[in-house]
C-alpha positions in Angstrom: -8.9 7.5 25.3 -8.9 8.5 21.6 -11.7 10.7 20.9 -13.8 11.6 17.7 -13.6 14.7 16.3 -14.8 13.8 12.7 -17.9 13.1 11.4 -16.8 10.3 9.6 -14.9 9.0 12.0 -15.8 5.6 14.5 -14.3 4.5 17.6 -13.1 1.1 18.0 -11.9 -1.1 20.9 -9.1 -3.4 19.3 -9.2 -7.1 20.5 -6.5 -8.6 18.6 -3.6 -7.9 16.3 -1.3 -9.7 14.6 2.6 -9.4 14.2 3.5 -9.1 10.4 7.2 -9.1 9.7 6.5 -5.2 8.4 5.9 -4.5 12.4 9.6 -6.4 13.1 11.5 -4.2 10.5 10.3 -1.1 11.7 10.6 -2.0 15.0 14.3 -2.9 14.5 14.9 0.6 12.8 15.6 -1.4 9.0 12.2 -0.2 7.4 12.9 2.5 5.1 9.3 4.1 4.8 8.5 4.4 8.7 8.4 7.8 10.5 9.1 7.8 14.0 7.5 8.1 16.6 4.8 5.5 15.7 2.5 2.8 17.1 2.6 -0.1 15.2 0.4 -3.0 14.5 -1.9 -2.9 11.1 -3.7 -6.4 11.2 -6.7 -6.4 13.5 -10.1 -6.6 14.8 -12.3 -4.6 16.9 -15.8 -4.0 18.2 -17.2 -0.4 17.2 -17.6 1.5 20.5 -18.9 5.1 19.4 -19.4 6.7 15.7 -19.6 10.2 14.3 -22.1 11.9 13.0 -21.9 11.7 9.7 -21.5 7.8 10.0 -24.8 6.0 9.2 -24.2 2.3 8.2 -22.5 0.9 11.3 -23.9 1.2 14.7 -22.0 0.4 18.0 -21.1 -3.4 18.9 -20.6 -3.8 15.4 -17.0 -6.2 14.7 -14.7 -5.0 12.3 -11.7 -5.0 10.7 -9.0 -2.6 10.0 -7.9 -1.1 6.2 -4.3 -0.1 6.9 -3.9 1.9 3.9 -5.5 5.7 3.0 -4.7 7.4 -0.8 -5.3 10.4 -2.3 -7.4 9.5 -4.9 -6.3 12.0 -7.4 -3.0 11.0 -8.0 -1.8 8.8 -11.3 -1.9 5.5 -9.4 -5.2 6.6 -7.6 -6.7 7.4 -11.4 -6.2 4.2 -12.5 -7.0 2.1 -9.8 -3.6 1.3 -8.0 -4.4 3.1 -4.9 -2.3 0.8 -3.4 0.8 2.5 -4.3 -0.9 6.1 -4.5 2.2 8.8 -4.1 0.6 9.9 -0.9 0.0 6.5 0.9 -0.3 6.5 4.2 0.5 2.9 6.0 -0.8 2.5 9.6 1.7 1.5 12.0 4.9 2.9 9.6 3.7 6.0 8.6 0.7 6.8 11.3 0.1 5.7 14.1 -1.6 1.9 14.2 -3.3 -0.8 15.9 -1.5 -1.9 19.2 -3.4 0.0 21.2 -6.4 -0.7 23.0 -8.4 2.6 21.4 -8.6 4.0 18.0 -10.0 6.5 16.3 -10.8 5.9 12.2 -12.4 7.4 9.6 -15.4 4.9 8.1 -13.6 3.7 5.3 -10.9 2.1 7.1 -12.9 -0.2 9.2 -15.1 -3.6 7.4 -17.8 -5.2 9.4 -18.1 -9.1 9.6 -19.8 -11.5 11.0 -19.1 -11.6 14.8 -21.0 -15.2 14.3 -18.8 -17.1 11.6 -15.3 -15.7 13.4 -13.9 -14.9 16.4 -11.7 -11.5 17.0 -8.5 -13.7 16.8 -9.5 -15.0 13.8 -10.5 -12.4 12.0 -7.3 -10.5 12.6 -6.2 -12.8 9.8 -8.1 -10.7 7.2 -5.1 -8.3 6.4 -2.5 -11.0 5.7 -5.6 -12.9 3.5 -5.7 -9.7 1.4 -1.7 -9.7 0.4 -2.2 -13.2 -0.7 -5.3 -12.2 -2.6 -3.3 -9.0 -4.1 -0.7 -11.1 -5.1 -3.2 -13.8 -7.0 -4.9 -11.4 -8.9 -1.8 -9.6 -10.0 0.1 -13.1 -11.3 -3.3 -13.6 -12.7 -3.6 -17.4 -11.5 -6.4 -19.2 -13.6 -7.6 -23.0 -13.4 -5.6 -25.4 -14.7 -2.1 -22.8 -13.8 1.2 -24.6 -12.3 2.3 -22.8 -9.6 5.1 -22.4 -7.3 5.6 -20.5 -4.4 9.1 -19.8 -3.2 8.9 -19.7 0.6 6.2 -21.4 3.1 5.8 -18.7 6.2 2.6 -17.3 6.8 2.0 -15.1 3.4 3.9 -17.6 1.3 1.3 -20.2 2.8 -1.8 -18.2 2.8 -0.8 -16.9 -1.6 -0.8 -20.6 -2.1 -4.0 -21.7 -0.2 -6.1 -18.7 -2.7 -3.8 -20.1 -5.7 -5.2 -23.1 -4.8 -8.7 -22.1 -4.7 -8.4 -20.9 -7.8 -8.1 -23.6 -9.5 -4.4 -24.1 -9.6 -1.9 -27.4 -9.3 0.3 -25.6 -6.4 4.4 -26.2 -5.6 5.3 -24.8 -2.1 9.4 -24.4 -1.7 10.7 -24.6 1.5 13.6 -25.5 3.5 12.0 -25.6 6.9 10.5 -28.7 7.9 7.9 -27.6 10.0 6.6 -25.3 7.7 6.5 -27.4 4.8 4.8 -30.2 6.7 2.0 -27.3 7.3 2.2 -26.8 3.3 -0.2 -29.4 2.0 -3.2 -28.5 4.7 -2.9 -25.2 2.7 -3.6 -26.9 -0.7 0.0 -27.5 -1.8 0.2 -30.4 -4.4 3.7 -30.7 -3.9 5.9 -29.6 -1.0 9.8 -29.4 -1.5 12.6 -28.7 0.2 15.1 -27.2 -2.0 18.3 -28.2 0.0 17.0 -31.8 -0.3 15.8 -32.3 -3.9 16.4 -30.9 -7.0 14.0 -28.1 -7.8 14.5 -27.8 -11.0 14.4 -31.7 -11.9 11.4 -31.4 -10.2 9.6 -28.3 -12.5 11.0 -30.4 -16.0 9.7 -33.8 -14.6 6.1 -32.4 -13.7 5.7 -29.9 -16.9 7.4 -32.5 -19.1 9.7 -29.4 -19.7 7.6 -26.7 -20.3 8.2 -24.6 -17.1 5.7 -23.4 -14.5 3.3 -20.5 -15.4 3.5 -18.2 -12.1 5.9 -17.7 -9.7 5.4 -16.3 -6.1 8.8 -15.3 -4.7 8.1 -14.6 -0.6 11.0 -16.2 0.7 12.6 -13.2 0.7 15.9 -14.6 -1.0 17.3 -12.2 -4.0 19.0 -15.5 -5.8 15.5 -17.4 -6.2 14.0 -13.9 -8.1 16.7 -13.6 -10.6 16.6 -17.5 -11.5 12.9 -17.1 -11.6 13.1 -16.6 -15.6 14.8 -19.9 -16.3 11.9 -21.9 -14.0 8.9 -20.1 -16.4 7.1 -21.4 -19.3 6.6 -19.0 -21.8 3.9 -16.3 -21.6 4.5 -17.1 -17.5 4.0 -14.7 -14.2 6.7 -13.5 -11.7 4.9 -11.9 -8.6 7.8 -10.4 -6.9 6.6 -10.5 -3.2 10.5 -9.9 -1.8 13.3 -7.1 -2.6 17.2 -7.4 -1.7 18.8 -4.3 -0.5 21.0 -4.3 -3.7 19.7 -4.6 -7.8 18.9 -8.1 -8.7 19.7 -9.0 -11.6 17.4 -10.6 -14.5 17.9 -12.0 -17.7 15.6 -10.2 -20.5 17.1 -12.4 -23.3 14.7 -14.9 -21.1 12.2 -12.3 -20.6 11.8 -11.2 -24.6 12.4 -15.4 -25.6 9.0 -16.7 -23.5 7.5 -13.1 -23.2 7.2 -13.1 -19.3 5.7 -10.7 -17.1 7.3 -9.7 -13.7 4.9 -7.8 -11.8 5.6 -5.9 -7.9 3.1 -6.5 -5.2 2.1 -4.1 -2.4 -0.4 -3.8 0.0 -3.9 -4.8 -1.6 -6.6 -2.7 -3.1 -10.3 -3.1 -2.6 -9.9 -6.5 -1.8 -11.2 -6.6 2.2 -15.3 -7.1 1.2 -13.9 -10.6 -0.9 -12.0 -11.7 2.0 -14.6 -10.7 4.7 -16.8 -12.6 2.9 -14.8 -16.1 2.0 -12.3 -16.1 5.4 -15.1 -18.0 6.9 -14.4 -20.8 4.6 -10.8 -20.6 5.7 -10.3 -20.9 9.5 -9.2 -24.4 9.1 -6.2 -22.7 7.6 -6.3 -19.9 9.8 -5.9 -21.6 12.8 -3.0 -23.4 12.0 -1.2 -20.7 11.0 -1.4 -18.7 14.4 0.8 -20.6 16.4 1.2 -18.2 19.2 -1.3 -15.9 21.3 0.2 -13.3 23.9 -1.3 -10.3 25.8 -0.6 -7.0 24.5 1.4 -6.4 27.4 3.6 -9.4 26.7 4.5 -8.0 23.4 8.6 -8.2 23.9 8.1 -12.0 24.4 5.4 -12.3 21.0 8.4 -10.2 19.2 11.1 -12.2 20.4 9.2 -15.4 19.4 8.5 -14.0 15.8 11.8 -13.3 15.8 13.3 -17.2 16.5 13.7 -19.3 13.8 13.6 -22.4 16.3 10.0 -21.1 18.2 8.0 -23.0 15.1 6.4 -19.3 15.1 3.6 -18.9 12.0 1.6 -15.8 12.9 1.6 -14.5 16.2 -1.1 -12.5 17.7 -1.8 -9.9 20.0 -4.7 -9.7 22.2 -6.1 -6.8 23.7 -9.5 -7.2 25.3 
């Protein structure tokens, strides 16, 4: 049992946890950033069981959620306001010790209370992963009326085009799997594709009579789709690069200069758990669709190995604790 030795720290019980593919690759050794020995796991929820001192604003039996990142707060990215990627970021469950466990000990400002009454503890798990797609939105900067496509339909790719959707935005989900594309238009896709059926492209021309689309989301995780990305972008129009390819991709800045495109990198999320505390309710249509699977913590080699199949149908899988 974890104990608190801070003032500022509270002591949480964790109920449930989901799997992000993060957790696989450092798992399997092929994450770069992860220092080992670590626990992983950094999407969860958990009941407060005991806080410090210094703590004031959350009692005990209080449910909450779990901020995976800390910063320095004085470094260049800290200054101005991308603590996201501050040069001292710590992420729980690659760099420090995370959330598949049934105790831990964090300071205040990692946990978020919610309403125990408008979600469960499996659901609200599902915060984190709501926060990348949020991230991602603002930083393509989707606005109403935007045309939108989103290269890849797992859980993130889904989830970055439900908000893009709630935004105000005419949304193209790309996607050779069957199953997850059929799960694209309860997510507010417009338009579902599969690439290796139809012509993607002939597609983009036909429904912008030419012009291009204005953002693209690349979480498919496929090099190829980012470096073609410029040709499929009106001018003045978004890349949000969710993906990276273990070699240089490369892009065409005669392209880039010609329609003056952005092409912006995506990590984490800042500041953006009190938004998604507050409008996940709203969501758990979406939310429990996308968690196909539910195992004990203890049967966590069968929730990996199920993650892991591309035949198991898997969408988010979760871990349950309590």
């Amino acid at each position: 049992m974890p104990e608190i030795k801070e003032p500022n720290q509270v002591l949480v019980k964790v109920h449930a946890a989901g799997i992000c593919g993060s957790d696989v690759h450092v798992y399997h050794g092929s994450n770069p950033y992860a220092k080992y020995p670590v626990v992983l796991g950094h999407e969860g929820s958990g009941e407060v069981i005991a806080v410090g001192e210094g703590v004031t604003d959350l009692k005990p039996g209080a449910s909450v959620v779990f901020e995976p990142i800390t910063y320095c707060g004085k470094c260049y990215a800290c200054r101005c306001g991308h603590h996201n990627v501050c040069r001292e970021l710590k992420v729980l469950g690659c760099i420090v010790d995370g959330i598949f466990q049934e105790y831990v000990v964090m300071p205040r400002s990692q946990v978020y209370e919610y309403d125990a009454s408008k979600m469960t503890y499996q659901q609200a798990a599902l915060c984190e992963p709501f926060t990348i797609g949020l991230q991602a939105n603002w930083r393509g900067d989707v606005r109403p009326g935007d045309v939108v496509l989103v290269h890849g339909g797992g859980p993130i790719g889904l989830i970055v085009a439900n908000i893009a959707k709630s935004r105000g935005a005419t949304v193209i989900v790309s996607e050779p799997n069957e199953s997850r594309l059929a799960m694209a238009k309860d997510f507010g896709a417009d338009y579902s594709i599969n690439p290796m059926k139809e012509d993607l492209d002939a597609f983009i021309n036909k429904l912008t009579d030419g012009e291009g689309v204005n953002v693209i989301f690349e979480a498919a995780g496929v090099p190829a789709l980012l470096a073609h990305a410029t040709s499929q972008l009106s001018p003045a129009g978004r890349l949000v690069a969710m993906t990276f390819g273990k070699e240089p991709i490369p892009v065409n800045f005669k392209e880039i200069n010609a329609k003056e495109l952005t092409i912006l990198g995506t990590r984490h999320q800042y500041q953006k758990f009190p938004e998604v505390v507050k409008i996940l309710p709203d969501h758990l249509k979406e939310v429990d669709e996308i968690t196909t699977h539910v195992f004990k913590a203890e049967d966590f080699q069968k929730a990996f190995d199920t993650l892991a199949d591309r035949n198991s149908g898997a969408g988010k899988v979760v871990l349950t604790f309590a």
